[in-house]
N, C-alpha and C positions, 0 to 999 in steps of 0.2 A: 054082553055087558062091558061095557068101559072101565076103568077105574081110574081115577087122579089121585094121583100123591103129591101131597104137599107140605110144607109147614119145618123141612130141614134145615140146616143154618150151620155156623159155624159158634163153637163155644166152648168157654171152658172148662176144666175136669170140675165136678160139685153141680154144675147148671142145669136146668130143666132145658126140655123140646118138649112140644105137642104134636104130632103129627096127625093128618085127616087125610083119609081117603074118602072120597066121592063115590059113590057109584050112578050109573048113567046109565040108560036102554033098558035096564030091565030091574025089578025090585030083587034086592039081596036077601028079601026076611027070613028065607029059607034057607039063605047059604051058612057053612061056617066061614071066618074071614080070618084070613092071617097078616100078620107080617111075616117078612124074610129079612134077610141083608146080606149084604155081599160085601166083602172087602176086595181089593187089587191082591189078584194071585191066591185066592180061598174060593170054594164052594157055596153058592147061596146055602143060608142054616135060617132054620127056623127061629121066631125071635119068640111069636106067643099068636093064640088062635081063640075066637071067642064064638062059641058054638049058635047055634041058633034055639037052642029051647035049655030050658032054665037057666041060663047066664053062664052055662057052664066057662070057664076060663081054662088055656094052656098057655104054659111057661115052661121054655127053657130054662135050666136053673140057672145060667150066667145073668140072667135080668131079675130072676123072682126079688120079690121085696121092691125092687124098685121101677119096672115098668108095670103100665097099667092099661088093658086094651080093654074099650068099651065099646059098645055099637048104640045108635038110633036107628031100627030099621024105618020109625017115618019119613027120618031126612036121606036115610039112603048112603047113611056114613061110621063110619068106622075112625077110632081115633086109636093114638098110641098115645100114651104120656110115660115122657121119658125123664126120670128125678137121678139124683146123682150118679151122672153120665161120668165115666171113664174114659179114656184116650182108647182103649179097648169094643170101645162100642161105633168108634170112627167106621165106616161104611156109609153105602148105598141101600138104603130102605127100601122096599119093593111090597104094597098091599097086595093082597092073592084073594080069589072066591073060588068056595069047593062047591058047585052046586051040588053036590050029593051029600051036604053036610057031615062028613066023615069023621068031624073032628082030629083030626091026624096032625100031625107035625112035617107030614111026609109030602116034601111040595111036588113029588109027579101025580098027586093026588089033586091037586089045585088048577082050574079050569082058567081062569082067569087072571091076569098080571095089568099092575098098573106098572107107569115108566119110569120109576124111584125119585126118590128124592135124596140128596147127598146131606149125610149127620157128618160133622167133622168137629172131635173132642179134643181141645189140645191143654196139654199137661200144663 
C-alpha cells in the first residue's frame, strides 16, 4: 500500500487545514488509518485513528473538539480536518495504515506510512 499526504500549508493561529491521504496498491477498507506528526527534536505522537467498522474515531486529547478524521473507503482516502489550529499543532503530518485494524494509537502498530506533509501555525 502507498499512501500520499497532502493538503499542508502554512497559516495562521484560528485557521482551518484539510488534509487527504490517498491510498494506492491495495484497498484500505479494512484498515484502521491514523494520523501522526512530528515536530523538529520530538517523537512522532499520535494525532487521531478512525477505525474500520462502526466509525469508530480516536483522539488525542490535544486535538479532541477540534480535529476531525473521516475516511471514504470507496475513494480509498482518508481526510484530517484541522479548525482552530494553534502555533502548537506546527509539525510534519504523517497518514499510517494498520492492517490488522487494531485501533491503537501505538504507531509501531502501523504497517504503513505516507511521506508527510508540513502544517506550519504561526501566531
Amino acid at each position: 500500500v502507498q499512501l500520499q499526504a497532502s493538503g499542508g500549508g502554512l497559516v495562521q493561529a484560528g485557521d482551518s487545514l484539510r488534509l487527504s491521504c490517498v491510498a494506492s496498491g491495495q484497498t484500505i477498507n479494512t484498515y484502521t488509518m491514523g494520523w501522526f506528526r512530528q515536530s523538529p527534536g520530538k517523537e512522532r505522537e499520535f494525532v487521531a485513528a478512525a477505525v474500520y467498522q462502526n466509525s469508530r474515531t480516536i483522539y488525542v486529547d490535544a486535538v479532541k473538539g477540534r480535529f476531525t478524521i473521516s475516511r471514504d473507503n470507496a475513494k480509498n482516502t482518508v481526510w484530517l480536518q484541522m479548525n482552530s489550529l494553534k502555533p502548537e499543532d506546527t509539525a510534519v503530518y504523517y497518514c499510517a495504515g494498520d492492517r490488522t485494524n487494531a485501533a491503537t494509537s501505538d504507531r509501531n502498530k502501523y504497517d504503513y506510512w505516507g511521506q508527510g506533509t508540513q502544517v506550519t501555525v504561526s501566531s
